[in-house]
py3Dmol code that shows the C-alpha trace and the ligand (Angstrom):
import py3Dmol

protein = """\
ATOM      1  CA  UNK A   1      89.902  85.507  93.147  1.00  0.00           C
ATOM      2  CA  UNK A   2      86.822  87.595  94.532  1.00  0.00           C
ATOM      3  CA  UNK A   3      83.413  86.577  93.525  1.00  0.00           C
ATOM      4  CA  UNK A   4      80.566  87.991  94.034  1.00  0.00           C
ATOM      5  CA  UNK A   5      77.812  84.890  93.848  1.00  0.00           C
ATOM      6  CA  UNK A   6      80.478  82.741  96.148  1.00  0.00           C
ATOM      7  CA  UNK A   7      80.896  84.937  98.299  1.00  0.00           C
ATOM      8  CA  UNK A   8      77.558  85.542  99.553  1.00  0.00           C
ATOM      9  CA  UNK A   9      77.428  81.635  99.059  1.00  0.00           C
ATOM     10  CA  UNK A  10      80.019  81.751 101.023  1.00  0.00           C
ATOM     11  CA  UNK A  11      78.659  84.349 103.921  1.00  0.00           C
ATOM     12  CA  UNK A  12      75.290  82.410 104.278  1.00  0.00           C
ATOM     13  CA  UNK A  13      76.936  78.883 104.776  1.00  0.00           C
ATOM     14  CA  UNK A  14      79.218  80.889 107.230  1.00  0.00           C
ATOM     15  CA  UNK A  15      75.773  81.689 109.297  1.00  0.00           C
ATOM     16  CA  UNK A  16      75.874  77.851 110.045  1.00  0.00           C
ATOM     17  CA  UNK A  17      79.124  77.792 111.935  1.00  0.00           C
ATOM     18  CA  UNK A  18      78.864  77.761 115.500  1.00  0.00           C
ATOM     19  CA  UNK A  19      80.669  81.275 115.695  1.00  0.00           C
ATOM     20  CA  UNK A  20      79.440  82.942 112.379  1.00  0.00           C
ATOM     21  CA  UNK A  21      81.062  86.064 112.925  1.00  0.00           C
ATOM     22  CA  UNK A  22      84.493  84.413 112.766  1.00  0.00           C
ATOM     23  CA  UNK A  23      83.841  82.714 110.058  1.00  0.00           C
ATOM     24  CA  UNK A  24      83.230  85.203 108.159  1.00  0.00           C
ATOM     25  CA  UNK A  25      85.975  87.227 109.444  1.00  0.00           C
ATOM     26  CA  UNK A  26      87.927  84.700 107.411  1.00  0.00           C
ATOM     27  CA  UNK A  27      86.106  84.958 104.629  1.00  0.00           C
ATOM     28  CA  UNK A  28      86.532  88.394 104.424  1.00  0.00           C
ATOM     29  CA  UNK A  29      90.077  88.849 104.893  1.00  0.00           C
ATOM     30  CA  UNK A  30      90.842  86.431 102.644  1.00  0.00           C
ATOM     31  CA  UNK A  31      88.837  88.376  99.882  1.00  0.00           C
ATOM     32  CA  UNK A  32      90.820  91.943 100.792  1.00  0.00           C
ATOM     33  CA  UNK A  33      93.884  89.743 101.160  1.00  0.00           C
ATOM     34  CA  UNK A  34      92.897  90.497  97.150  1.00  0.00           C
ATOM     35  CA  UNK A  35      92.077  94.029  96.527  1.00  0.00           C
ATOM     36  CA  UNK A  36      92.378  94.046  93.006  1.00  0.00           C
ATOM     37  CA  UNK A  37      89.900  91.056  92.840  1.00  0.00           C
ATOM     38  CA  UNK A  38      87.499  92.770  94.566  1.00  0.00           C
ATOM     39  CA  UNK A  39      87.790  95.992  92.506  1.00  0.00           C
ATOM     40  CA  UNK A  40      87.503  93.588  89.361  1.00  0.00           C
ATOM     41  CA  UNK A  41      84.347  92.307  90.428  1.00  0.00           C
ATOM     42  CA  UNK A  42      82.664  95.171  92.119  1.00  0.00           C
ATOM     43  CA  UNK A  43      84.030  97.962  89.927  1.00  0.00           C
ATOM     44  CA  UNK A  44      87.102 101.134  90.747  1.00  0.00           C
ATOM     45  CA  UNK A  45      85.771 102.740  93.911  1.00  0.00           C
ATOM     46  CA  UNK A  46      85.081 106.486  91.689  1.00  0.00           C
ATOM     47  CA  UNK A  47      82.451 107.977  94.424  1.00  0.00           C
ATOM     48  CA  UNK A  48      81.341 107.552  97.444  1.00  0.00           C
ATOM     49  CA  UNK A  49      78.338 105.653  98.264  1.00  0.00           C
ATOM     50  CA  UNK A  50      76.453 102.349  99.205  1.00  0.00           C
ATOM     51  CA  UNK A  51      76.061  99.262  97.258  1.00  0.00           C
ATOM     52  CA  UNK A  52      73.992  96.682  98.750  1.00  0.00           C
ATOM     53  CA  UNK A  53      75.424  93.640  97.315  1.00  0.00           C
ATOM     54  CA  UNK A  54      73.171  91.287  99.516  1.00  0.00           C
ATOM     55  CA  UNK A  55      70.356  91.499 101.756  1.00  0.00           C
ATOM     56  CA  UNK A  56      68.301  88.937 104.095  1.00  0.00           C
ATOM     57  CA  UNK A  57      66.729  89.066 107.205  1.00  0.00           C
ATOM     58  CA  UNK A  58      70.029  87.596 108.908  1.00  0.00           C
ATOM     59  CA  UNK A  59      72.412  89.074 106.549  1.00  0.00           C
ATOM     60  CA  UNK A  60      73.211  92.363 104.824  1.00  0.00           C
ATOM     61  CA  UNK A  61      76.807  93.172 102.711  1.00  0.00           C
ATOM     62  CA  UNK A  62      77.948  96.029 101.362  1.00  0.00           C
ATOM     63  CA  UNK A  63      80.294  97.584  99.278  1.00  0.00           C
ATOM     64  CA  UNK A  64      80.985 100.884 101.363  1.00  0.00           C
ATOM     65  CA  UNK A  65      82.793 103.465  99.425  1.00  0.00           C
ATOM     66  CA  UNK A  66      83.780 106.700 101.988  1.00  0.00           C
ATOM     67  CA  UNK A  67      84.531 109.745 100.539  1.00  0.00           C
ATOM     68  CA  UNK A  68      87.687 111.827 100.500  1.00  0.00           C
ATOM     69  CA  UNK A  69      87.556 113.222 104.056  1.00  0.00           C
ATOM     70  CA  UNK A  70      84.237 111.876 104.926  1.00  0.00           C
ATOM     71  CA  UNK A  71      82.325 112.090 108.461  1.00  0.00           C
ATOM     72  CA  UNK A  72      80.371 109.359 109.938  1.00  0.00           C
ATOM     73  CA  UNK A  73      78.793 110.432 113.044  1.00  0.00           C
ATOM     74  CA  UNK A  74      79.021 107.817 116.140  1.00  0.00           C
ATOM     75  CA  UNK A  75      76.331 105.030 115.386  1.00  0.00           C
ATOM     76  CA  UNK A  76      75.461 101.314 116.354  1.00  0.00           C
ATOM     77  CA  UNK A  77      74.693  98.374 114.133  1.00  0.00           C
ATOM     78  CA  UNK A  78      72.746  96.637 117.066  1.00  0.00           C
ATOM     79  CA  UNK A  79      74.449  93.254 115.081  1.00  0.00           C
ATOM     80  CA  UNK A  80      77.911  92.111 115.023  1.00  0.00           C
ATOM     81  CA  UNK A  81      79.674  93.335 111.531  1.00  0.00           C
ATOM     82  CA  UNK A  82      82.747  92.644 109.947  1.00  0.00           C
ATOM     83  CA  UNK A  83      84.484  95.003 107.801  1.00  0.00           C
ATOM     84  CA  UNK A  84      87.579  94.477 105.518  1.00  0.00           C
ATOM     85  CA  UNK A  85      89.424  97.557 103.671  1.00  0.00           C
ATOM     86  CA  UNK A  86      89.983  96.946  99.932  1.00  0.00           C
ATOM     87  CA  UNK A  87      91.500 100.789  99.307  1.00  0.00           C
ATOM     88  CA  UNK A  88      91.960 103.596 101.456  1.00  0.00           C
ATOM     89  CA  UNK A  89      92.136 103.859 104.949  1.00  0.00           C
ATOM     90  CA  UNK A  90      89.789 104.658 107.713  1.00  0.00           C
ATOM     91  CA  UNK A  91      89.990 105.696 110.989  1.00  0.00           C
ATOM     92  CA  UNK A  92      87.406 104.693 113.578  1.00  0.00           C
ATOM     93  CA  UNK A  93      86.485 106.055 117.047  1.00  0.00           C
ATOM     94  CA  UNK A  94      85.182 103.411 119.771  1.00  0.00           C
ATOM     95  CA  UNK A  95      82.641 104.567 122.428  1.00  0.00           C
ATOM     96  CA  UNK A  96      81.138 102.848 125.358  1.00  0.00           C
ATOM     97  CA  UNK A  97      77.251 104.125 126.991  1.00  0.00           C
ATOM     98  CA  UNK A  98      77.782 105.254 130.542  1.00  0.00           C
ATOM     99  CA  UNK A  99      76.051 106.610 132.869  1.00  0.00           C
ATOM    100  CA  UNK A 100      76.771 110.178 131.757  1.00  0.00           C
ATOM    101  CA  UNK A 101      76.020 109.579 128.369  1.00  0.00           C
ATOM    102  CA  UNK A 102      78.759 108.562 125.773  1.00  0.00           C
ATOM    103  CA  UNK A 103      82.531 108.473 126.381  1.00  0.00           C
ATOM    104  CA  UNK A 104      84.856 107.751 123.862  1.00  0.00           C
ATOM    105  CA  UNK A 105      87.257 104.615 124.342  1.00  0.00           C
ATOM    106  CA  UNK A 106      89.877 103.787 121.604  1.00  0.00           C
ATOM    107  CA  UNK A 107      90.717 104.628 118.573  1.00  0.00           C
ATOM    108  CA  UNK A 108      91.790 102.526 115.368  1.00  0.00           C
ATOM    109  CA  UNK A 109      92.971 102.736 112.362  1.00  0.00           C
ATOM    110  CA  UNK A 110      92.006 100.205 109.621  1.00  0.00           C
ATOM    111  CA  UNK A 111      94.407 100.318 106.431  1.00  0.00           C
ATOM    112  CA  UNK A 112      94.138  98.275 103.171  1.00  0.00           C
ATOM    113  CA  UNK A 113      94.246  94.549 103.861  1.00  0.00           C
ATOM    114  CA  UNK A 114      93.096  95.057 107.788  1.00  0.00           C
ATOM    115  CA  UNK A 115      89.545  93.325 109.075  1.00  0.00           C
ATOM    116  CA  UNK A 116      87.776  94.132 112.000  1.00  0.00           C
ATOM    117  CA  UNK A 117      85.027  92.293 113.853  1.00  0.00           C
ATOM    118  CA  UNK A 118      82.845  94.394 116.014  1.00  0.00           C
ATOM    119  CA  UNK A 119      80.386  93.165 118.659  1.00  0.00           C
ATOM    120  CA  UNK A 120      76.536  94.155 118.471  1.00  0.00           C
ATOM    121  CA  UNK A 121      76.836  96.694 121.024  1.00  0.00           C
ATOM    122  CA  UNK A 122      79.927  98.485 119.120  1.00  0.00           C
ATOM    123  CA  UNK A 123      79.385 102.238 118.645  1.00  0.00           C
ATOM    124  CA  UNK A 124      81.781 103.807 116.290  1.00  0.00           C
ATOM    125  CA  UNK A 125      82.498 107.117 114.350  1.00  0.00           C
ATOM    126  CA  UNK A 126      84.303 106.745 110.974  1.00  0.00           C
ATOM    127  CA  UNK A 127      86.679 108.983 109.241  1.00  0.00           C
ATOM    128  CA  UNK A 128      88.666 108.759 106.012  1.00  0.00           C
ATOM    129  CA  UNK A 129      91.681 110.746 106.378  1.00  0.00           C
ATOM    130  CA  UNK A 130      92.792 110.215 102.533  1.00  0.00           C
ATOM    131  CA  UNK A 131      91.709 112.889  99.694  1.00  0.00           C
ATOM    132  CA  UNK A 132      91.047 110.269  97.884  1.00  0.00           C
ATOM    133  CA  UNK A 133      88.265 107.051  98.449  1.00  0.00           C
ATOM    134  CA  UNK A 134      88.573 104.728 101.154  1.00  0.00           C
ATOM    135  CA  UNK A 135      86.470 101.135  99.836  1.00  0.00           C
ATOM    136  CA  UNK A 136      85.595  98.408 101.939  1.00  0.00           C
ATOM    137  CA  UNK A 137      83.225  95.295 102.202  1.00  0.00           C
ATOM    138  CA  UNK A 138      80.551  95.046 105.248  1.00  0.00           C
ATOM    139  CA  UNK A 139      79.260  92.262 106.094  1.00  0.00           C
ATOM    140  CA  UNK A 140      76.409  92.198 109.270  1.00  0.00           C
ATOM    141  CA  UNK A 141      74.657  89.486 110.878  1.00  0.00           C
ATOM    142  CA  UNK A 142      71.259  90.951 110.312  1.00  0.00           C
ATOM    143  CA  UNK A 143      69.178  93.253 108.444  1.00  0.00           C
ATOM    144  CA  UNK A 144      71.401  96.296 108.337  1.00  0.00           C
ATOM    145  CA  UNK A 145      68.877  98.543 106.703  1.00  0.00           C
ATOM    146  CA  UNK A 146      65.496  96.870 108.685  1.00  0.00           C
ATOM    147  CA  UNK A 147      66.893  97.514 112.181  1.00  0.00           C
ATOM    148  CA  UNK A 148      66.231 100.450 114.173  1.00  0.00           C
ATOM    149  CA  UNK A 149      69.515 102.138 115.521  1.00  0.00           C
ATOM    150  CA  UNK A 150      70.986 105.011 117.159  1.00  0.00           C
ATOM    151  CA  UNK A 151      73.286 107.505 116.172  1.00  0.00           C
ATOM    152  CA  UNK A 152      74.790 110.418 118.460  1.00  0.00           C
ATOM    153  CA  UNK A 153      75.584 114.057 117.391  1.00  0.00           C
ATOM    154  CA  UNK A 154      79.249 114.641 116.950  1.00  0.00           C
ATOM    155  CA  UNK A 155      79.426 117.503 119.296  1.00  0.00           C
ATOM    156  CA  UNK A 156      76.812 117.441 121.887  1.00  0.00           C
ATOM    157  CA  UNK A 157      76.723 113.534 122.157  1.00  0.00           C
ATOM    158  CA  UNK A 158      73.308 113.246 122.354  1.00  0.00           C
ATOM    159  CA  UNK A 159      71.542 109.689 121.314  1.00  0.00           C
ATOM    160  CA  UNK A 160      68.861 110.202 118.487  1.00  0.00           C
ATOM    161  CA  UNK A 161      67.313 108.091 116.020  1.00  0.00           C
ATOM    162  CA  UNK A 162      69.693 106.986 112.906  1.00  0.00           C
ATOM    163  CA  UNK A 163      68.753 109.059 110.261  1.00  0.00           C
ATOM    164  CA  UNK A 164      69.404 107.568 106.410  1.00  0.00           C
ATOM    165  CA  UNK A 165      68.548 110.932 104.959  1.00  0.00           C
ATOM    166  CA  UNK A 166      71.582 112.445 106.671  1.00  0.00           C
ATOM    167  CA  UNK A 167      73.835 110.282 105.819  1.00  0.00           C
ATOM    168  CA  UNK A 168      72.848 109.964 102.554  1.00  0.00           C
ATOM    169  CA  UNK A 169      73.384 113.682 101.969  1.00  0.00           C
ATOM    170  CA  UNK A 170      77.139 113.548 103.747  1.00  0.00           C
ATOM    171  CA  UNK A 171      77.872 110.672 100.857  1.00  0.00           C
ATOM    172  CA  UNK A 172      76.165 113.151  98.730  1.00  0.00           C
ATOM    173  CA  UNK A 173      78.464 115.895  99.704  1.00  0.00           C
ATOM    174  CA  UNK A 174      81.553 113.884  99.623  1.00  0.00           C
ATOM    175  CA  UNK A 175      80.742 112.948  95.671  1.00  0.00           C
ATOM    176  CA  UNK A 176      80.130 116.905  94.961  1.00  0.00           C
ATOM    177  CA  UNK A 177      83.847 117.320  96.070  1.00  0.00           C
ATOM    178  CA  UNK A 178      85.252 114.851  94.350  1.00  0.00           C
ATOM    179  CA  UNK A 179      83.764 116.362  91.388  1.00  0.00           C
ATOM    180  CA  UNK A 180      84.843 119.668  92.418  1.00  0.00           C
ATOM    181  CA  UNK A 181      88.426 118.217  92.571  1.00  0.00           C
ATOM    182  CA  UNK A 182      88.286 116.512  88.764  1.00  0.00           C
ATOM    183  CA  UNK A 183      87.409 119.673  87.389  1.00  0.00           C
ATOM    184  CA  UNK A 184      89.604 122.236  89.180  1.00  0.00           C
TER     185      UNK A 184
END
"""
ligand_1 = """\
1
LIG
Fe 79.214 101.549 111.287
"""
view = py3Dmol.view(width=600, height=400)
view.addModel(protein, "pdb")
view.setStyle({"model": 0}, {"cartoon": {"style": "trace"}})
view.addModel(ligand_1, "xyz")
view.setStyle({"model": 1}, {"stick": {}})
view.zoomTo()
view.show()
């Protein structure tokens, strides 16, 4: 059963291990091995949003919640990340820098149950392809909201500097439909 307490216990002891990322890749499949636990402990995934459930220097998780049909442009972490699907599905675009800016490589599709490590130099774009919310636990080796990081716009491909205030407003956008929806 998913706790919240253990398993940031959990997640910091996992920092000891000689390859942290992997163990916590096992610590977090093993907790959406369990959705239901999760959603007992964190709450039914009703809107779209960010819940920091822990953050340290060398360690930030979250409960992400995308919206029904929800963007995410192409961004980096700049620190390795796990993430583990609880509800929903999501469907993430790989790219690679080159020398003529960003290409995409690879696509992949992450379902309920399904974990994914991805290295510090990972740039992704995330969809959710479901009218309905797509929930999953994040877990980075660092200070996810401390570190500078890129992002790239969606049509041009051109690097800029993440901007929070952008995504905030697409999560806010993606809650003003699912209200929309509840009371058409
Ligand atoms: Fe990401």
């Amino acid at each position: 059963m998913f706790e919240k307490e253990r398993f940031i216990e959990e997640c910091r002891a996992a920092l000891k291990e000689s390859s942290a990322q992997e163990a916590v890749r096992e610590l977090v499949e093993r907790a959406v091995r369990e959705p239901s636990g999760i959603v007992r402990a964190l709450g039914e995934p009703l809107r779209s949003g960010v819940e920091t459930i822990y953050r340290a220097s060398d360690l930030t998780i979250l409960n992400l919640c995308w919206g029904p049909r929800m963007d995410i442009r192409p961004h980096d972490h700049r620190m390795w990340a796990v993430i583990g699907i609880y509800g929903g599905c999501e469907q993430n675009t790989f790219f690679r820098r080159g020398e003529q800016g960003l290409t995409r490589h690879g696509t992949r599709e992450l379902k309920e149950k399904d974990v994914t490590r991805l290295g510090a130099e990972a740039i992704h774009a995330v969809h959710n392809p479901l009218d309905q919310i797509t929930a999953a636990i994040h877990v980075y080796g660092g200070d996810f909201f401390a570190t500078p990081r890129s992002e790239w716009d969606p049509s041009t491909l051109k690097e800029q500097a993440y901007d929070v205030e952008h995504t905030m407003r697409v999560f806010e956008e993606a809650n003003q439909r699912i209200r929309a929806a509840a009371s058409s």
